[in-house]
Phi, psi and omega in degrees: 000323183291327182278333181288325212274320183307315186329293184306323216248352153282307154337320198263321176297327202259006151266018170255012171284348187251180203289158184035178183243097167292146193274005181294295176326278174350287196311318172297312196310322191292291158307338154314273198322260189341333175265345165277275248260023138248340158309337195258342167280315184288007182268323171296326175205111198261068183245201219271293179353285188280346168304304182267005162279346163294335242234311201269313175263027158268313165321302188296313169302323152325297189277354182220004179264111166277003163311331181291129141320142166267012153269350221238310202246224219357285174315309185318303213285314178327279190304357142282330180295339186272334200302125185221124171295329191344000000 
């Protein structure tokens, strides 16, 4: 989980290199943050709740940050399909 969220959150950074602001970008980012600050809930306390609100905004960051490569949302996706709430 520690290696997707670096993944993720170097991806994002490293489309803030570029000049003026883009809303693509904007977008991702605002979902990155919403997915650290529930990663971090669910790290504090891992019950099934916060297992599947990760689980419902790492989805949305998949599905909606065009910044991912599609080998990059391909992997994401794997590590939702592995991820079990129980």
């Amino acid at each position: 989980m520690k290696t997707l969220s670096f993944l993720l959150l170097c991806t994002v950074c490293l489309s803030c290199g570029k000049k003026g602001v883009d809303p693509a970008a904007a977008s991702c980012n605002e979902s990155v943050a919403r997915y650290q600050t529930t990663i971090n809930a669910y790290a504090a306390s891992p019950t099934a709740a916060n297992c599947l609100a990760v689980k419902s905004v790492l989805s949305d960051v998949v599905n909606k940050c065009t910044l991912l490569s599609a080998q990059e949302r391909a992997e994401y996706n794997r590590e939702l399909d592995q991820m079990t709430c129980d």
